[in-house]
Phi, psi and omega in degrees: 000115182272348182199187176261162144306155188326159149321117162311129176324120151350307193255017178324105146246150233252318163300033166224029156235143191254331214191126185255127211233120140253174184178135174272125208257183171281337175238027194138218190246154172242125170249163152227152168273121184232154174277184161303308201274344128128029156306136192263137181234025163166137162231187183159151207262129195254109180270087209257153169284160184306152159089357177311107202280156175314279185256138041256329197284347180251333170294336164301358183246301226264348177274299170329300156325307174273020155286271159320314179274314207259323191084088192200152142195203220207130212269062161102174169299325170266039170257355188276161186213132145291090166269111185055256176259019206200160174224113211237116197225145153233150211235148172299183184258131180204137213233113180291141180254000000 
């Protein structure tokens, strides 16, 4: 990963998010931040080499990363579920101490 992702949206809050989308790009993993209503409040992209497995190597970056950045976290690893070709969590309001 060479850089962090963009700035979070102005009106960002991390309890209008439901749900977390990973899913493998032409250049990595592209993730999103989704509502309930499956509306997108945020992507961003992880540049990882092609072929990278979720796990371990891009869930070992993007759960700290959504800790820190997104305020975000996730009841553990087996909470992602594989749908097809994505990995899909839903995930809380989390405050870094």
């Amino acid at each position: 990963m060479s850089e962090l992702p963009d700035a979070l949206p102005a009106d960002y809050d991390p309890a209008h998010v439901f749900r977390v989308v990973a899913m493998p790009v032409a250049q990595g993993w592209g993730v999103w931040l989704r509502a309930a209503d499956d509306s997108i409040i945020h992507s961003f992209g992880l540049g990882f080499p092609a072929g990278t497995p979720f796990r371990p190597d891009v869930l070992d970056v993007l759960g700290p990363l959504l800790n820190v950045q997104y305020r975000l976290a996730f009841h553990g690893p087996e909470s992602w579920d594989e749908l097809g070709d994505h990995w899909s969590a839903v995930v809380y309001e989390y405050t870094p101490r």
